[in-house]
N, C-alpha and C positions, 0 to 999 in steps of 0.2 A: 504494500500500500504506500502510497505516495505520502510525505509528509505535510503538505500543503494540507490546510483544513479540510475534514471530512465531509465536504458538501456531499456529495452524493449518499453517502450512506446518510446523514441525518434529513436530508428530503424522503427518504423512502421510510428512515422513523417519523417522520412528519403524516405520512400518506398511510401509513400502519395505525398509528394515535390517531386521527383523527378523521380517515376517510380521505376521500377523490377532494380534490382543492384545484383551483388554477395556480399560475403564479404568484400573483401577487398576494392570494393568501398566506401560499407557505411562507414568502419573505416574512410578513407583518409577524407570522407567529415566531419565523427563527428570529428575526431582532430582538422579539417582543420576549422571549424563553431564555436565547443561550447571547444574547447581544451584550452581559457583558463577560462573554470569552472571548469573541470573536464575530466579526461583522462580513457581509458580504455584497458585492455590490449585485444589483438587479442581473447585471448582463451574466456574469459568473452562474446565477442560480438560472437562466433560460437555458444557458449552456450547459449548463450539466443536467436541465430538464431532459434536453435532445440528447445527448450522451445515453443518458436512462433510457428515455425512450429508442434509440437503437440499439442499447445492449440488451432490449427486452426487457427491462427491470420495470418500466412502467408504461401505461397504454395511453394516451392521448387522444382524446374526441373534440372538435369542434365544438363550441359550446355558440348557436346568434346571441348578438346582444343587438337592441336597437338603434341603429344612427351611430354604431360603433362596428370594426371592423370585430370579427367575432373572434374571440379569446380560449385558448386551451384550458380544459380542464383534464386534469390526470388524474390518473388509479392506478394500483398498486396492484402486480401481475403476483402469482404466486413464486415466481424466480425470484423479485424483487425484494418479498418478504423472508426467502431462502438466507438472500443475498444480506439484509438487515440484521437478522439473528448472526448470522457466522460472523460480522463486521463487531454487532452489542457484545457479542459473547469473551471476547479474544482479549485477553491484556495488550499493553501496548509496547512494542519493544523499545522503545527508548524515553528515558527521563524527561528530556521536554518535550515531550508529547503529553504528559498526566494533563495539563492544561487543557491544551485544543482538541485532544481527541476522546480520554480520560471521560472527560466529563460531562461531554454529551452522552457517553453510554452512558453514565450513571444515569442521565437527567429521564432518560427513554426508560430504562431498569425499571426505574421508580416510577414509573405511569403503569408499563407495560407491564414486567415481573419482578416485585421487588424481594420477591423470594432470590431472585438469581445473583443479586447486586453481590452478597458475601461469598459467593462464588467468584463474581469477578474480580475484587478487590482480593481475594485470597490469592487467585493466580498472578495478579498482578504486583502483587507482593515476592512472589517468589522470585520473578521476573526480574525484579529491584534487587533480589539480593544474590542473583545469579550476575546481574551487570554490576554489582557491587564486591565479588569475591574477583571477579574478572580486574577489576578496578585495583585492590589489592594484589593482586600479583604481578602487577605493573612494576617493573623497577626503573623509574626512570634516571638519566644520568646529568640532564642537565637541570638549571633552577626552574625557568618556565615551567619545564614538563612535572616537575615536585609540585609546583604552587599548583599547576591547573588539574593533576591528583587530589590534593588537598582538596579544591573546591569541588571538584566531582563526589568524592567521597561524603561531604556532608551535605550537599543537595542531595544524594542519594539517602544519605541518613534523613533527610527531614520528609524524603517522598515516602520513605518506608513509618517515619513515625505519623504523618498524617494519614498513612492508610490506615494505622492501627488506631489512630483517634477515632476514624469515620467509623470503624468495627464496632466501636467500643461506646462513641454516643450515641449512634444514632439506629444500634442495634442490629444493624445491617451483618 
């Protein structure tokens, strides 16, 4: 998966939560939901509508509208919904991702199955401490590469202790 924001996959959790939408509804909802992770513009979310819609992930019908040129409304194929689970389900492989990518699956989890969520944060955890023992056996030899160990190692350490926060307050 590309590292760029997860539009695609959170349009088809968008179209799973809440049914067939046009564009400009799903925009108003990802602003209105995950706007402050990350924002997207208009054009990025048509283009990845049409993407969708030829990778078969979602169906596209003409919707009239009066004295307007008539507008897409999408629905969510059964690929599409395939394609959403396998994408919510998966830890993320690298640290700065917990943000952009992270946390929309939580935000889907928690509508969709929030049974799943301490599933995902458990894998995700291990995930942290798999790039975190990897991190440790790093010898490096000059200072740069010491000091930017150093900071990897404790952004790891704080991605592993807010997982273990989110376990722990919010029951998940």
């Amino acid at each position: 998966m590309s590292e760029a924001f997860p539009v695609g996959p959170v349009v088809l959790g968008y179209l799973l939560l809440e049914g067939e939408a046009h564009g400009y509804e799903l925009l108003s909802r990802l602003h209105e939901d995950l706007g402050r992770i990350w924002r997207i513009a208009p054009s990025q979310l048509y283009s990845t509508l049409s993407l969708l819609e030829r990778r078969g992930l979602v169906l596209g019908t003409k919707e009239p509208q009066e004295n307007r040129p008539p507008r897409i409304r999408y629905f969510l194929t059964e690929r599409g919904k395939e394609e959403f689970w396998k994408w919510a389900l998966s830890p993320v492989p690298r640290l700065r991702l917990l943000r952009s990518h992270l946390l929309p699956k939580i935000f889907f989890l928690l509508k969709l199955a929030p049974e799943k969520v301490p599933d995902l944060l458990n894998a995700q955890k291990e995930t942290l401490l798999s790039l975190k023992a990897q991190v440790e056996g790093e010898n490096p030899t000059d200072q740069f590469q010491r000091i930017l160990k150093s900071l990897r190692l404790l952004q790891l350490d704080a991605g592993l202790r807010w997982i273990a926060e989110v376990l722990k307050k919010e029951g998940a």
